[in-house]
C-alpha positions in Angstrom: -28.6 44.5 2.9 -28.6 40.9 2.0 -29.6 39.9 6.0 -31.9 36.8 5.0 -28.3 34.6 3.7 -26.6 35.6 7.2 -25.0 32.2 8.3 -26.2 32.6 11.9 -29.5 31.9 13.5 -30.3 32.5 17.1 -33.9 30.6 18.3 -35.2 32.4 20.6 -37.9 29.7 22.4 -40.4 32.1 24.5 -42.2 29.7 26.7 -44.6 32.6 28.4 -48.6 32.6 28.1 -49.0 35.2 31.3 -50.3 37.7 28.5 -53.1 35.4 27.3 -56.3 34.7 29.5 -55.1 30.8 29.1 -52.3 28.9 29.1 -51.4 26.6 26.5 -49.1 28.8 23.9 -46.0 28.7 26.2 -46.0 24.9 25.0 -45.9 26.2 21.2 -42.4 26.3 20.8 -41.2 23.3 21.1 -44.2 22.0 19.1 -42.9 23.9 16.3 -39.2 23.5 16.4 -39.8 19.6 17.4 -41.7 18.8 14.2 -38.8 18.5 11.9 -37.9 22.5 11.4 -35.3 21.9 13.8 -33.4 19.7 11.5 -34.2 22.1 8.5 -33.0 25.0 9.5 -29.5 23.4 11.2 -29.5 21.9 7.6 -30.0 25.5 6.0 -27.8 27.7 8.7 -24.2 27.3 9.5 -24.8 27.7 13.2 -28.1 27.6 15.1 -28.0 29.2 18.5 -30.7 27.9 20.5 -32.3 30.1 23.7 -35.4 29.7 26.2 -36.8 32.2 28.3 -39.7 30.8 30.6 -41.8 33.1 32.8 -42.1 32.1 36.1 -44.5 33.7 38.2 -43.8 36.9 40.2 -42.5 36.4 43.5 -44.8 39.7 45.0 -48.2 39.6 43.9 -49.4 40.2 40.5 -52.4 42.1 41.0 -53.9 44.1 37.7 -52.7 47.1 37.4 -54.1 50.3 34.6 -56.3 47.7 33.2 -53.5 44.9 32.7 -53.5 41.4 34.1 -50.6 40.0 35.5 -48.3 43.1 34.3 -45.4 42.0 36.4 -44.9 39.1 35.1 -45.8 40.0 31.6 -42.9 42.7 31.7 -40.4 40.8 33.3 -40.7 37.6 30.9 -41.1 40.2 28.1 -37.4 42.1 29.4 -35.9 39.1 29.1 -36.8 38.3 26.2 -35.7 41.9 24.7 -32.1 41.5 26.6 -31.7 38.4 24.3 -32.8 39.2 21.0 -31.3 42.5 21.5 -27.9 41.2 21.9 -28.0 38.7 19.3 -29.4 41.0 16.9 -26.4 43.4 17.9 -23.9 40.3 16.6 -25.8 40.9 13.4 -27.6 37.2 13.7 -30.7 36.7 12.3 -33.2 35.8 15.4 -36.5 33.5 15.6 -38.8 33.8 18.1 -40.9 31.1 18.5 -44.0 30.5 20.8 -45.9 32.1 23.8 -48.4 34.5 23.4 -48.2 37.7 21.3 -47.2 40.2 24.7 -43.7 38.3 23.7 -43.5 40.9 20.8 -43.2 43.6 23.1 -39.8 41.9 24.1 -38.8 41.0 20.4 -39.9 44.4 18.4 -38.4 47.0 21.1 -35.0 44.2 21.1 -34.3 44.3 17.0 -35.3 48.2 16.7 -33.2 49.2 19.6 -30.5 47.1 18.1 -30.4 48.7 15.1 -31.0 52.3 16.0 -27.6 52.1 18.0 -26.0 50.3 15.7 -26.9 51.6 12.3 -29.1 54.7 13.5 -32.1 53.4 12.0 -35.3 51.9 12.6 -36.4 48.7 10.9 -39.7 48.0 9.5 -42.5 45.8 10.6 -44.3 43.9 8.6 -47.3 42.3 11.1 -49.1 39.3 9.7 -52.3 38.7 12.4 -55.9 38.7 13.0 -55.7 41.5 15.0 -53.7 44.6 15.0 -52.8 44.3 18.6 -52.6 47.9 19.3 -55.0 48.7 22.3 -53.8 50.5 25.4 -54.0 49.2 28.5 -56.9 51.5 29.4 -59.2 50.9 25.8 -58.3 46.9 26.5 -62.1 45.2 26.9 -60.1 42.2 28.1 -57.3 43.8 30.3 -55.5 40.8 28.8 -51.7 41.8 27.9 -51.6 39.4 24.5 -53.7 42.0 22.8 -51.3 45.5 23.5 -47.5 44.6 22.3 -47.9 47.0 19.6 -49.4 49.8 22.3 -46.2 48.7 24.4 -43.7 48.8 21.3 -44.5 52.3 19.6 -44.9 54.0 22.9 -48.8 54.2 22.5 -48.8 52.9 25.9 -46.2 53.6 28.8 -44.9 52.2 32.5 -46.9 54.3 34.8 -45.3 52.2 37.2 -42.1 50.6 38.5 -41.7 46.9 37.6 -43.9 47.1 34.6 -42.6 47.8 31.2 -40.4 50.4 32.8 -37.2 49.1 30.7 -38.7 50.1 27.6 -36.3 53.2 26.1 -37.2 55.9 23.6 -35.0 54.9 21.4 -35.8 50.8 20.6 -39.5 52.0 20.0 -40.6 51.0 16.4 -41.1 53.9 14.0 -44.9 54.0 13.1 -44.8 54.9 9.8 -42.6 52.3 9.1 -45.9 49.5 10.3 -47.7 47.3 8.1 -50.7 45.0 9.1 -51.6 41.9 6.9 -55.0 39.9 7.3 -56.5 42.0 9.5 -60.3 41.2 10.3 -61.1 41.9 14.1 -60.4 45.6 15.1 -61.7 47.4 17.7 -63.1 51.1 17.3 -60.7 52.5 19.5 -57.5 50.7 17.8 -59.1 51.8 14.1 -59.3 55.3 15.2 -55.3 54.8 16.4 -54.4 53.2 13.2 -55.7 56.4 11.6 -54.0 59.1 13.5 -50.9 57.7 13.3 -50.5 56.5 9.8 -50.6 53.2 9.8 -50.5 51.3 6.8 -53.4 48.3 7.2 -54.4 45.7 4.9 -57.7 44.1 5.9 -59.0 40.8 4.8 -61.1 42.9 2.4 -58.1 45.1 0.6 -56.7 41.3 0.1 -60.2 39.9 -1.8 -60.1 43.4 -3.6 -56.5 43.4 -5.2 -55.0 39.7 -4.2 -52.5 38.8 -1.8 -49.9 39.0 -4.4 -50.4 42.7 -5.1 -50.9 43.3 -1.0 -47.6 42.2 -0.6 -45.8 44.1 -3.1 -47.8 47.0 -1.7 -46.7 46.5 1.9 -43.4 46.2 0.6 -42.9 48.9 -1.4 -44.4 50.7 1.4 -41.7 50.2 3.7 -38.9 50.5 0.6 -36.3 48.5 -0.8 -33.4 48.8 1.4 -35.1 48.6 5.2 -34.4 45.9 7.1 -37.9 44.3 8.4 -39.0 41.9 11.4 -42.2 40.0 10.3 -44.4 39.4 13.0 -46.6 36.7 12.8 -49.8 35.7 14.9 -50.9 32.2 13.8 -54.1 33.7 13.9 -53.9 35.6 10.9 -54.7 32.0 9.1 -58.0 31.5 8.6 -59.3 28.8 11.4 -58.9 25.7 8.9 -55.2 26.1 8.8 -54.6 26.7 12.3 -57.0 25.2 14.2 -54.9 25.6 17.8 -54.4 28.9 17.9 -55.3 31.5 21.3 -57.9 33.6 19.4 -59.6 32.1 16.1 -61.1 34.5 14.0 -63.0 33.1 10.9 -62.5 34.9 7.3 -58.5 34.8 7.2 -55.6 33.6 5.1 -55.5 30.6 3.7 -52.0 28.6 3.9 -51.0 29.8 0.6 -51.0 33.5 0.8 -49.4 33.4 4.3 -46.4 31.6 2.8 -46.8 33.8 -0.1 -46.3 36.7 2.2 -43.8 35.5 4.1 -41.6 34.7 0.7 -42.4 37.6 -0.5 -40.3 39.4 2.9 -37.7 36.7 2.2 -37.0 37.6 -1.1 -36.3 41.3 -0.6 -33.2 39.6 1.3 -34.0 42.7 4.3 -35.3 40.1 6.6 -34.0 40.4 10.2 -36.0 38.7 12.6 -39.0 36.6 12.4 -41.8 36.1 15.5 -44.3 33.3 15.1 -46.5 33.3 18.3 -50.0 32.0 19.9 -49.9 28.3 18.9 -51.1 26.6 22.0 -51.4 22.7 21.8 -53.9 22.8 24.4 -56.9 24.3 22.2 -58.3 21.9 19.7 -56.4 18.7 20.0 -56.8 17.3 17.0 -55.9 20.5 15.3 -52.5 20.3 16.4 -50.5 18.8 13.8 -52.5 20.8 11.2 -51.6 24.2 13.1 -47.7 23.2 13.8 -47.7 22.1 9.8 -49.1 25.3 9.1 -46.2 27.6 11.6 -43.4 25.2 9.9 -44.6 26.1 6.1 -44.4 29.6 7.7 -41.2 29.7 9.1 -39.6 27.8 6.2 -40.8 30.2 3.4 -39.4 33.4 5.4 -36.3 32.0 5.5 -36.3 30.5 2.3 -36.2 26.4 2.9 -38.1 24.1 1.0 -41.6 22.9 2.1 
């Protein structure tokens, strides 16, 4: 399944931060496609499909709801967001997602897993690159802040309880568990660690990456999810360590440097099973004069998943 040469790219341009406790990251997007990679992936793609979903507030009020803030909204931009990357997935396109906070995975992941599992009846793998693994409930959340549950949402860890909010998630686009890997982890809370255990799954921490390498990480992670599994790499700009991504929505000192992100990333291109890529929580607002280091840093991202030059 040679997906990563597939002539067609959809952008998908998520211009939502309702999941984050600030704004900022909904302005990430075109930061990152308006720095050149634009022009280097029309360069690299026969046809570029370009899409934008904004989030625009919800007309009733958004009052919390099970421990979330501003669940309406969150679900509705994140629907939206699934409709789209779920149909161009289904006409076998390769899809970027680029921007907004990291609720916009619940959207993406539940999209290219659906698509497949009706299409191909099976589940891709996911291969998450972050600081964080992203995974608490609504009702373990310290923060109540949606940005910090889209893996809860996407493996059906956490469910709608009501009507409006994350009730268009089906059984059958949820992402298969043992099919998960984390990368550059290195803030975890108890109650996502003890998660992470019951259900099997696979986690590299900062530490397993100073113990073995990122090199050997990386061919463990993919081995893990096997040769011939198509994979969506999820990436929170946050999994680089502060000094390479200065304006990101949660910095968390310790992480990857530059390098072993694109070494990861290349590594996923290179199995040639790549079939969606997310890059999310760059927000222009945070550290000004971090900017063009952290929009430098998504581009060298995005262009070693797909395979472009630096």
């Amino acid at each position: 399944m040679a997906v990563s040469n597939n002539s067609e790219l959809t952008i998908v341009l998520a211009e939502s931060s309702a999941g984050a406790p600030q704004m900022g990251s909904e302005l990430g997007s075109r930061a990152i496609l308006n720095s050149g990679l634009l022009k280097a992936l029309r360069d690299h793609f026969k046809q570029v499909h370009i899409c934008e979903i904004s989030a625009k507030p919800s007309l009733e009020e958004d009052h919390d709801h099970a421990g979330m803030k501003r669940p309406r909204t969150v679900s509705k931009a994140t629907q939206s967001i699934h409709e789209l990357v779920y149909s161009h997935t289904q006409q076998g396109r390769l899809v970027l997602t680029l921007g907004g906070d990291h609720s916009n995975a619940i959207g993406t992941l539940t999209a290219t897993t659906g698509a497949f599992n009706s299409k191909h009846d099976r589940r891709p793998a996911v291969i998450c690159v972050d600081a964080h693994v992203s995974i608490n409930p609504p009702e373990a959340s310290p923060s109540g802040n949606i940005h910090g549950m889209p893996l809860a949402f996407a493996t059906g860890l956490a469910t709608s309880q009501e009507k409006g909010i994350f009730d268009w998630i089906q059984q059958n686009h949820l992402i298969d568990m043992k099919k998960m890997v984390y990368i550059g982890t290195r803030d975890v809370d108890d109650e996502e660690r003890k998660l992470i255990q019951q259900n099997g799954i696979k986690f590299f921490d900062m530490n397993d990456i100073k113990k073995h390498g990122i090199d050997s990480v990386a061919s463990m992670a993919l081995e893990y999810v096997g040769e011939q599994t198509p994979i969506h790499l999820s990436c929170d700009i946050d999994a680089l360590d502060p000094e390479w991504a200065p304006s990101a929505g949660h910095l968390v000192p310790g992480g990857l440097s530059l390098q072993e992100g694109e070494l990861v990333v290349r590594r996923v291109h290179e199995t040639g099973n790549l079939i969606a890529m997310d890059l999310v929580e760059v927000n222009p607002t945070i550290n000004v004069d971090g900017v063009e280091r952290t929009v430098n840093s998504a581009c060298a991202l995005v262009r070693g998943a797909f395979g472009l030059s630096v």
